[in-house]
C-alpha positions in Angstrom: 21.4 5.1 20.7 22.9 7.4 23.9 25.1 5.1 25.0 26.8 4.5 21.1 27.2 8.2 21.1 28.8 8.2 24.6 31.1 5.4 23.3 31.7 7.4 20.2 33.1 10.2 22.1 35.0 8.7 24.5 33.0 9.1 27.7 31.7 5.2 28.3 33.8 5.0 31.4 32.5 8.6 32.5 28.8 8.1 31.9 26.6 5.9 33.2 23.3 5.7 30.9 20.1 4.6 32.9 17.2 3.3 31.0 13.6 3.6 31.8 10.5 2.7 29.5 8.5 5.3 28.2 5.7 7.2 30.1 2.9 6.8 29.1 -0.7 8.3 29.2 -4.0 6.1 29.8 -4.7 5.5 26.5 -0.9 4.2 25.5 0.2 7.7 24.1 3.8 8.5 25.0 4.0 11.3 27.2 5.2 14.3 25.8 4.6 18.4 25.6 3.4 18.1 22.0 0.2 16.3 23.4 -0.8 19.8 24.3 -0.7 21.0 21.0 -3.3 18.4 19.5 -6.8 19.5 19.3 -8.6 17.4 21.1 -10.2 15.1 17.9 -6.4 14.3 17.5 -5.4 14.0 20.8 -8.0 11.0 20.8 -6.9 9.5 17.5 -3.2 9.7 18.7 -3.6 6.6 20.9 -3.6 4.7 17.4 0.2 5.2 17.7 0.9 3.0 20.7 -1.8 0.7 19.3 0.5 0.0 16.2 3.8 0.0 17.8 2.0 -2.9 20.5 0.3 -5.0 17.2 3.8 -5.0 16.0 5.1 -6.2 19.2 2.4 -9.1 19.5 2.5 -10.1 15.8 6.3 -9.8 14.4 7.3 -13.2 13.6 10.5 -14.0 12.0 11.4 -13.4 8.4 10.6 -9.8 6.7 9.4 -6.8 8.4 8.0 -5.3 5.0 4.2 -6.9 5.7 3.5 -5.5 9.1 5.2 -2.4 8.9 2.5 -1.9 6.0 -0.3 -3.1 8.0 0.9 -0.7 11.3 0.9 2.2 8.3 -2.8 1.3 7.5 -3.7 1.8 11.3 -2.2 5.4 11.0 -3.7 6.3 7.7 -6.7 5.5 8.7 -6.7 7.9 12.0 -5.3 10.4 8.7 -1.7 10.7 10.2 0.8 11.8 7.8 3.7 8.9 8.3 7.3 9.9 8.6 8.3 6.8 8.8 7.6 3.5 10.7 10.6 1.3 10.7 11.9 -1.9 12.7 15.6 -1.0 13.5 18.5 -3.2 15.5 17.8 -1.7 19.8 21.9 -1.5 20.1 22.6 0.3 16.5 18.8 1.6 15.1 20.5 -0.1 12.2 17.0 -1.2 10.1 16.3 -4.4 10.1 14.3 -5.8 7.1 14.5 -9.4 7.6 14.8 -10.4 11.3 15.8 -13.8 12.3 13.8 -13.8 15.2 16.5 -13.5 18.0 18.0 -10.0 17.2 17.0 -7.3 19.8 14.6 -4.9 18.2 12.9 -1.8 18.4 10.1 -0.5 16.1 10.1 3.1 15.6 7.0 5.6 14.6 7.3 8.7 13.5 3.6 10.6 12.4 2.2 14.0 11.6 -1.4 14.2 12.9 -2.4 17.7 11.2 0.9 19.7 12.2 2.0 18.0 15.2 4.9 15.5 14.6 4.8 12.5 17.4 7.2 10.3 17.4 7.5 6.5 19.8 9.1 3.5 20.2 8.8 0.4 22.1 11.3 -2.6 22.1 9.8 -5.4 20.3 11.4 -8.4 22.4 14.1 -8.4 25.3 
């Protein structure tokens, strides 16, 4: 996504983007200063996160995303998140992608409230 909006403005031959996974805690959690405003029920329960961006990671096959983007929603409901959204989106445009034909470069995409903290991941789904 940075480096379409450094094209979009002109500065691709100015800025060089440098990509590094996210960090991570122990427990899968991305790393992040809202993890200190979870209480600490939550801050266990959060995990769940990572756990349902990697279960979509292992078990997206192609065809439509509509079934396992349900079942990663059921993982979060059950840990009584309040989903954004959870979507599988194109890694070059974030344009969704709601049938994947199993080469495309992908991303899935989590966005949660767990009482009133909003955490938000991603991890690419194949490279």
């Amino acid at each position: 996504m940075i480096k379409k909006l450094i094209e979009l403005i002109g500065l691709k031959d100015k800025i060089k983007v440098n990509i590094s996974p996210t960090l991570r805690e122990e427990d899968g959690l991305a790393m992040s200063s809202r993890n200190t405003r979870l209480l600490p029920d939550d801050r266990e329960k959060a995990a769940i996160i990572s756990a349902a961006l990697r279960y979509i990671k292992e078990n997206l096959k192609a065809g439509e995303t509509k079934k396992i983007k349900d079942d990663a929603k059921k993982m979060l409901l059950q840990k009584e998140f309040r989903i954004d959204y959870i979507e599988i989106a194109d890694a070059g445009t974030l344009e969704l992608v709601e049938n994947w034909n199993g080469k495309q470069k992908i991303v899935a995409l989590v966005a949660a409230f767990l009482n009133k903290v909003r955490l938000i991941d991603n991890m690419v789904v194949n490279t």
